[in-house]
N, C-alpha and C positions, 0 to 999 in steps of 0.2 A: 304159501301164505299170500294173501291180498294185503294190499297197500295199506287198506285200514285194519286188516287185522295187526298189522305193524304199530301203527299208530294205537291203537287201543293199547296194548302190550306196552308200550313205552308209558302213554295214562297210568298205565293200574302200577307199571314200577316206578311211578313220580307219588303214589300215595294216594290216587283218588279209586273213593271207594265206592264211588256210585256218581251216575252221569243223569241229569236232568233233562229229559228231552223234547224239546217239541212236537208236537203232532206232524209239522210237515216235515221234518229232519229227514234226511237221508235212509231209508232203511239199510245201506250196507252199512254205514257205519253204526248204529244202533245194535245191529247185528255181532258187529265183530268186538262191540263193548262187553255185551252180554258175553259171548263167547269166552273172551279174557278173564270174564268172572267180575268184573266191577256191574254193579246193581243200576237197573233198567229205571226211572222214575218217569213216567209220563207229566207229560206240563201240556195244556190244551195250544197255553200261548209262549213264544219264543221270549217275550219280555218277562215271565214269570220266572224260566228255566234261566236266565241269565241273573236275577234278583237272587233265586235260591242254590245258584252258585257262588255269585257274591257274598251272601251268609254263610253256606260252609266253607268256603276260601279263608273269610274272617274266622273262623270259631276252633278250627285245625290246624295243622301243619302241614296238611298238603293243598293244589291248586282246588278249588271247585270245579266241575266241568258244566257245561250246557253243549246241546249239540241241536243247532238251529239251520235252516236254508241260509239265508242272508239275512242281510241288516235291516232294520226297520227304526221308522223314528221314534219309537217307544223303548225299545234295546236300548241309546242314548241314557235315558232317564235311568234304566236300571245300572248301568257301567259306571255313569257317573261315582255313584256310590263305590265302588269297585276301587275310583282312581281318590277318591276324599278318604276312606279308609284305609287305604294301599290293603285290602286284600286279594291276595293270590287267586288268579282265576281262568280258565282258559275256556273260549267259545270255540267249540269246533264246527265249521261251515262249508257250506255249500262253496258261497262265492267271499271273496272279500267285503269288508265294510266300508259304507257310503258314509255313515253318519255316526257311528259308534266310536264314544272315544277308549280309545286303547292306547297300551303300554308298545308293544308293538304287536307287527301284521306278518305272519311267517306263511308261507306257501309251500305244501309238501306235493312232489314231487315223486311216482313210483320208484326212483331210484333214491330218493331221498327221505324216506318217510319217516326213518329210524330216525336221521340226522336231527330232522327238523320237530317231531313229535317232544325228543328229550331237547333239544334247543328251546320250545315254548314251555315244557315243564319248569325250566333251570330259569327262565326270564320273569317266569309268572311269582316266583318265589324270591330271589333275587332282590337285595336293596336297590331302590326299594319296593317290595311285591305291589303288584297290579294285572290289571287283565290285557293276555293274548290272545291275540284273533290268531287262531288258527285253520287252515285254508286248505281242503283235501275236495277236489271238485269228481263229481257222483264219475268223471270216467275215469278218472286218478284211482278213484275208491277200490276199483274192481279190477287194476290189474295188478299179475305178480310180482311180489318186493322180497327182496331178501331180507332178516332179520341180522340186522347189527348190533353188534356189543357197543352202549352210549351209556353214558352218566344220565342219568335221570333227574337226578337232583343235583343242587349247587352244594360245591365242598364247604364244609365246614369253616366260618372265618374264626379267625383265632385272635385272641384281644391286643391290644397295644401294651406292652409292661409301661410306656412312659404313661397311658391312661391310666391305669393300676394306682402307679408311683402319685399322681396329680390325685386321683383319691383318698389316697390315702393321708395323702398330704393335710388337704383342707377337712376332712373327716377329724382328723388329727388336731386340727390348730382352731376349729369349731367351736364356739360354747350352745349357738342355739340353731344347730343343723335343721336344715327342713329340707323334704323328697318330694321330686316332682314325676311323677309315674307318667309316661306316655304310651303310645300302641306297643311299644316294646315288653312293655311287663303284661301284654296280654295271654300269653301264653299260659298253661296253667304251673307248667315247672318253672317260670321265670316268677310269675305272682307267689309263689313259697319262699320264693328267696326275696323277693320283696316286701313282704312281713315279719320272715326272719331280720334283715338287716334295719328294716325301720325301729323292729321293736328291743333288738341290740344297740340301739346307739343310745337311747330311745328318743325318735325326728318322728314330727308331724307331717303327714303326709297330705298332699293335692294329688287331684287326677284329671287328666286329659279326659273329655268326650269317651275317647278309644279305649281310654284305661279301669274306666270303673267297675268295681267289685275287684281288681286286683286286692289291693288292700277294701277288705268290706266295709262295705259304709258305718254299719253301727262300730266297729272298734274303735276304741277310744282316742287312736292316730290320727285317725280319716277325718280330714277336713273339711271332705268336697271337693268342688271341682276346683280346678285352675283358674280364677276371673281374677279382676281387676279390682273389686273391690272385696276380698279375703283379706284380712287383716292380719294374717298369721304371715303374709307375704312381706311387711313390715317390720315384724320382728326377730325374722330369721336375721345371721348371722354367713350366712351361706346355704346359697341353694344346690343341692346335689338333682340336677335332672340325669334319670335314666329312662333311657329308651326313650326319649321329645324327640321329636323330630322338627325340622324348621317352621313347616305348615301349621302344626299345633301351637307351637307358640303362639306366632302371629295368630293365631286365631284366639289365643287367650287376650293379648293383648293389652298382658302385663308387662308393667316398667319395674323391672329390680331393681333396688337401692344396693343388693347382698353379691358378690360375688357367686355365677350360673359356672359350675361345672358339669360340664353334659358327658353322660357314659351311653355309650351305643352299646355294644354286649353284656347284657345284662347278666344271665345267669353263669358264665360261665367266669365272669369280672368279680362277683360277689361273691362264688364258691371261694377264690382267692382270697381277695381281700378280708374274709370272715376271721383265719388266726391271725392275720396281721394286728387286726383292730383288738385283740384278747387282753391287752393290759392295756389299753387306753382310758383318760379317763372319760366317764359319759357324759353326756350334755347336758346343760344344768336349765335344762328349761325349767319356769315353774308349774307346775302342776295345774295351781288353782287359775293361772290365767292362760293358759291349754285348754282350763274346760271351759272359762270365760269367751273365749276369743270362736271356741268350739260350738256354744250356744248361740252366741250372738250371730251368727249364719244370717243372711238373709231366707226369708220365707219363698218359697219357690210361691211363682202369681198363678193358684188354680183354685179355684171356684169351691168352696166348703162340699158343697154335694158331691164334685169329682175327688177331690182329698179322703173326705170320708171313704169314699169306695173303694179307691188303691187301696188306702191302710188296711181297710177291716180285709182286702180281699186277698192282702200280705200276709196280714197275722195270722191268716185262716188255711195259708199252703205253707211246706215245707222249702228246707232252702235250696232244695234244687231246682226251685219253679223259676222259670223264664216269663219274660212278659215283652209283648210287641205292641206300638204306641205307633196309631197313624201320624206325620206333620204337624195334625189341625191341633192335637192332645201332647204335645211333645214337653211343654211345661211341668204336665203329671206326673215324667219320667223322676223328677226330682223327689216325690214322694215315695217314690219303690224303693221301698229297702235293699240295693245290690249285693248279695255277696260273693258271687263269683264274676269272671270276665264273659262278655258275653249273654249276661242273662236280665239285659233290657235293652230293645233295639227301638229307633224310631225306624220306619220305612214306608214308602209310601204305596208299598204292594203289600198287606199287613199278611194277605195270606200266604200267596209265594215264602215270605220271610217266617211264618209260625210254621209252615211245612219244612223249610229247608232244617229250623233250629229243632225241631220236635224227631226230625229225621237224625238230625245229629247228636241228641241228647235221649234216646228213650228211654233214656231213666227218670226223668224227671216231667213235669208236665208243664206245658207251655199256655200263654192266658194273651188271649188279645183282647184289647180293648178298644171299644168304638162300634158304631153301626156296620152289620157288615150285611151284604148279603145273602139270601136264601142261599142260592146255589154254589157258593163258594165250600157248602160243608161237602155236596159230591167234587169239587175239586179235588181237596183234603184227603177225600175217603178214597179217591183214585193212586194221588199220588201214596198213598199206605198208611195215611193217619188218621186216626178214630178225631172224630171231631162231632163236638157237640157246642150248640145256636140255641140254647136256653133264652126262655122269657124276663125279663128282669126280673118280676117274682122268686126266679128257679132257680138264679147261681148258685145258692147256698148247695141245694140237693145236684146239680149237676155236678160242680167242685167235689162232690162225697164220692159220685160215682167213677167221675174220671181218677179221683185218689186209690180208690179199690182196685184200678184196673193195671194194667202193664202195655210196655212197647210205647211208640210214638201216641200223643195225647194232646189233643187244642181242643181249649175251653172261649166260645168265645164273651166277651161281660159286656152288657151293654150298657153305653154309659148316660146318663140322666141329661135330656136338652140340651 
C-alpha cells in the first residue's frame, strides 16, 4: 500500500463517505479515495470543495472531506464557517496552509500516515469539532506505508451523574422551565430526545442559529430563536440550556434574570434523566400566554414580495425540503418554515452548499434562493445533482418536476429586485 492509500482507509473508517475535490488536487490521492470506496465529487474550485465539506461536516456525524493543492485566500472565507459552526471537517493537501483558519495542521509522514490520518479524523470531531488541515505532499503520497490498527474516531464521552443530579434537580424545583437548544441538539437522534423532553415537562423552547428545526418551528413549544428581546426569556423560572456552547450565547446576547443550567451530552443525559422526571409534577406554564408571548414574536424585516415567496414556495414542498439563502437574503431565513436540523442554510457559496446538502439528503429536495448564475447548473450537474434555473414565471412547473423526480435535486427560485 501507498501512503495515501493509508490515509484514504483511515477517511472512509472515520465515516466520510465521499471526498469533494478540486480540479488541481493531487491525482494520487483522488485515486486512492476512490479505491477505499468513499465517493469521488468533482468541485472545479478548491473553495467550493472546502464550503461543501463544511456542510456535510455540519449535517453528519462524520468529518466532511475536501482534497485541495494548497491554500488560497478564498479557502479562508469557506473554513471560517467551519470554525463559527464547529463543524467537523478535514482538508486534505498538497502543502500546508498560509491563510486558512483551522483547528489544527497535522503532517503525515510515509511512516506515519495511519498515525496521523486517524489523529485528524479524532480532532476534526472532538469538542469542539472544527477543520483539520491535513498535509500528505504528492512524494509522501507515493511511497510504501504500512497499514496500522488506529482509532478512527473519538471514544464515546460519557455524561457527569453530578450533571444528571443538577438536572434534575432544578427541572424538579421549576414551575415555569424553558429550553435553550444549541448546535448540540443538532443531531437528528439528539433533536428526538429534545421534543420528547420539551414536550414531557412541558417548556417552551429557543434555538441557537445552529439549532433550528431541532424542535420545528411551527410546534407549539418553539419560540424562535435565542435573542434579547424574546419575552418568554422573562418569564421563565429556570433556563435548562442543552448543548449552548459559550460562543452562541454570547452571540445571543441575552442577560438572564432565571437561573442557566447548561447540559453538554445531550442525548444520552436525557435517555436518563426521562424515568427520573415520571412522577414529577409538570410545569404550570399558562397556556393562553405561551401562545400570547408565542404570537407576539417580532416580524422578521423582509420585503412583502420576498415574504410572499418563501411562504407560498413552503407551503408548496414537502417537509423534507431544504432551502439555501445567500448573506444579502439572510433575513428570509426567518420566514422558512424549519422542521428539521439543517434544512435552512445562509452561505455565501449558495451553490457549493445546495450540492453538498442535496448530496447528503437525496431524499428530499433542496431550493436556493437568489440570482444565480447560468453556469452554476453545469457545476451541479458535474458534481451528480439534477439542477434546474427556472424563469421566475416557471417555479411553480419546475418545483412539479423536481417533486416527480428522485436522488440529489436543486431548484433554483429567483427572487424579485
Amino acid at each position: 500500500m501507498k501512503a495515501a492509500d493509508v490515509v484514504a482507509d483511515g477517511l472512509r473508517r472515520a465515516g466520510a463517505g465521499r471526498a469533494f475535490c478540486a480540479d488541481d488536487a493531487d491525482p494520487t490521492l483522488v485515486d486512492a479515495l476512490r479505491a477505499a470506496g468513499v465517493v469521488f465529487v468533482p468541485t472545479p474550485r478548491a473553495a467550493s470543495a472546502c464550503t461543501m465539506a463544511v456542510v456535510t461536516g455540519r449535517l453528519g456525524d462524520a468529518p466532511g472531506v475536501a482534497v485541495v493543492s494548497s491554500d488560497a485566500p478564498e479557502l479562508g472565507r469557506a473554513l471560517a464557517t467551519a470554525a463559527r459552526d464547529h463543524a467537523p471537517c478535514i482538508v486534505l493537501a498538497s502543502r500546508p496552509p498560509e491563510h486558512a483558519p483551522t483547528k489544527t495542521t497535522v503532517v503525515a509522514g510515509a511512516d506515519s500516515a495511519a498515525h496521523w490520518a486517524a489523529h485528524a479524523a479524532q480532532a476534526a470531531m472532538s469538542e469542539p469539532p472544527g477543520c483539520v488541515w491535513l498535509v500528505i505532499s504528492p512524494d509522501v503520497a507515493t511511497r510504501p506505508a504500512l497499514p496500522v490498527a488506529t482509532a478512527a474516531r473519538p471514544a464515546a464521552e460519557s455524561f457527569d451523574p453530578a450533571e444528571l443530579e443538577t438536572l434534575v434537580r432544578a427541572v424538579g424545583e421549576a414551575v415555569r422551565p424553558m429550553v435553550v437548544a444549541g448546535r448540540g441538539c443538532r443531531a437528528p437522534a439528539t433533536a428526538a430526545w429534545l421534543r420528547a423532553f420539551a414536550e414531557a415537562l412541558p417548556a417552551p423552547v429557543l434555538v441557537t442559529p445552529a439549532a433550528r428545526g431541532a424542535l420545528p418551528d411551527p410546534h407549539p413549544l418553539c419560540h424562535g430563536l435565542l435573542r434579547a428581546d424574546a419575552g418568554i426569556v422573562r418569564r421563565a423560572d429556570v433556563v435548562l440550556a442543552l448543548g449552548v456552547d459559550d460562543v452562541e450565547l454570547a452571540s445571543a446576547n441575552v442577560a438572564f434574570t432565571a437561573p442557566v443550567v447548561r447540559v453538554g451530552r445531550i442525548a444520552a443525559l436525557l435517555e436518563e434523566v426521562a424515568p427520573l422526571l415520571r412522577d414529577r409534577s409538570r410545569a404550570d406554564w399558562d397556556v393562553a400566554e405561551l401562545d400570547r408571548l408565542r404570537r407576539a414574536r417580532p416580524a422578521p424585516v423582509v420585503t412583502p414580495a420576498l415574504a410572499t415567496l418563501v411562504t407560498r414556495v413552503r407551503e408548496a414542498t414537502p417537509s423534507g425540503t431544504a432551502a439555501v439563502f445567500p448573506h444579502a437574503l439572510e433575513p428570509a431565513t426567518m420566514v422558512w418554515q424549519s422542521v428539521q436540523p439543517g434544512d435552512v442554510l445562509v452561505e455565501e457559496d449558495v451553490i457549493a452548499a445546495s450540492a453538498a446538502l442535496a448530496l447528503a439528503r437525496p431524499e428530499g429536495l433542496v431550493l436556493v434562493f437568489g440570482a444565480i448564475r447560468r453556469e452554476a447548473q453545469a457545476e451541479l450537474q458535474r458534481a451528480g445533482v439534477d439542477a434546474r434555473l427556472p424563469e421566475p414565471g416557471q417555479v411553480g412547473s419546475a418545483l412539479e418536476r423536481a417533486l416527480a423526480g428522485s436522488g440529489p435535486r436543486v431548484v433554483v427560485v429567483p427572487v424579485p429586485g
